[in-house]
C-alpha positions in Angstrom: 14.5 45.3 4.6 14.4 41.4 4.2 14.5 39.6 1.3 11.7 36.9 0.6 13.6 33.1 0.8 10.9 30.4 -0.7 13.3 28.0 0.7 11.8 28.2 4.2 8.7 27.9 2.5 9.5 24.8 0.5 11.5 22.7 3.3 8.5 23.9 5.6 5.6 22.3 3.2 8.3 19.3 2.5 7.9 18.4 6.4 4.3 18.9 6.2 4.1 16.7 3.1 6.3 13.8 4.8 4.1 14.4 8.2 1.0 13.5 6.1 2.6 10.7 4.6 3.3 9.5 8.1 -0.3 9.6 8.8 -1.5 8.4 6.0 0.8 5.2 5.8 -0.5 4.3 9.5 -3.9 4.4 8.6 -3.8 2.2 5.5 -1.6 -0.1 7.7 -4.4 -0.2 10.5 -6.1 -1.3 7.8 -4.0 -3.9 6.5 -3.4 -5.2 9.6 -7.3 -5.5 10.5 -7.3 -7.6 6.6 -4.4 -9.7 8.1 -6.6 -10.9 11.5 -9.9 -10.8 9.1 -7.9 -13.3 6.5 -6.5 -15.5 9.5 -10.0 -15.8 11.4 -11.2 -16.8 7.8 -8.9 -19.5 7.2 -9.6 -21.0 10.7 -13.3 -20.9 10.4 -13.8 -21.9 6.9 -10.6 -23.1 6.2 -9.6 -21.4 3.0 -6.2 -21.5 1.5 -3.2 -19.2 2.8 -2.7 -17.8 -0.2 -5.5 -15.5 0.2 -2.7 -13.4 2.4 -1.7 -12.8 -0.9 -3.7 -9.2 -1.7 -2.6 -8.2 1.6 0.9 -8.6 1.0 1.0 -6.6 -1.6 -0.6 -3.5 -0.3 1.5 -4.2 2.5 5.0 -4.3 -0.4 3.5 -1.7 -2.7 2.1 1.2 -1.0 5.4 2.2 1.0 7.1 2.2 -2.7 4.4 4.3 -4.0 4.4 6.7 -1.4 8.9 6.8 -2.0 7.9 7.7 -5.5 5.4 10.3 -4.4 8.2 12.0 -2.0 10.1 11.9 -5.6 7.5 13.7 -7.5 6.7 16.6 -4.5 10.7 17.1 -4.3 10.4 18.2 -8.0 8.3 20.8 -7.3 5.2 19.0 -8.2 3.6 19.1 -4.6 -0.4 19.1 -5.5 0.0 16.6 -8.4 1.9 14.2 -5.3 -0.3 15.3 -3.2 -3.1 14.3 -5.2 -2.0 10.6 -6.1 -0.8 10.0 -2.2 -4.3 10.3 -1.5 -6.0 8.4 -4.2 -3.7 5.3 -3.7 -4.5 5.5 0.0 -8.4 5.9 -0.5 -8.0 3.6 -3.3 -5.8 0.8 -1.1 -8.6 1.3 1.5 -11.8 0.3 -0.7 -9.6 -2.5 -2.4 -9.0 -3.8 0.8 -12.3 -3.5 2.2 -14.1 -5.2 -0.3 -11.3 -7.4 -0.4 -12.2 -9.2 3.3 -16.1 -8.0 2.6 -16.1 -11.5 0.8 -15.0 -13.6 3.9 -18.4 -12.4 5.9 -20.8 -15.0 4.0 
């Protein structure tokens, strides 16, 4: 008879966790990048100052630190709770950003 091991069952969710990470990082970074372009056509046409990059920069800084602290809190066993927050800050990076170059089209 075999004995039930939840550490195949922990490093198994721990690779799914840092596969969705992956994918979650590469869309909010499509999404930076398409804010870089937007903020670059902006200060050509209308010739607003480079320091609207600035926004952009720091999802660009922040988010990868969030999501290292995320990795933190699911490796303490708390795996919905960092679940949870990975996909707030993403949804909530997305919006911010979004309305973020929504200014630039008037």
């Amino acid at each position: 008879m075999k004995i039930y091991d939840d550490k195949k069952n922990h490093s198994g969710m721990k690779l799914i966790f840092m596969l969705g990470q992956m994918m979650v990082l590469t869309v909010v970074y499509l999404f930076v990048y398409s804010s870089f372009i937007i903020v670059q056509l902006a200060i050509a046409k209308n010739g607003v100052s480079p320091i609207m990059y600035f926004p952009v920069l720091m999802a660009l800084v922040i988010f990868p630190i969030l999501l290292y602290q995320y990795r933190k809190l699911f490796n303490q066993g708390k795996m919905i709770i960092a679940f949870a927050w990975m996909m707030g800050t993403a949804s909530l990076t997305i919006v911010l950003l979004y309305t973020y170059i929504l200014q630039f089209s008037n």
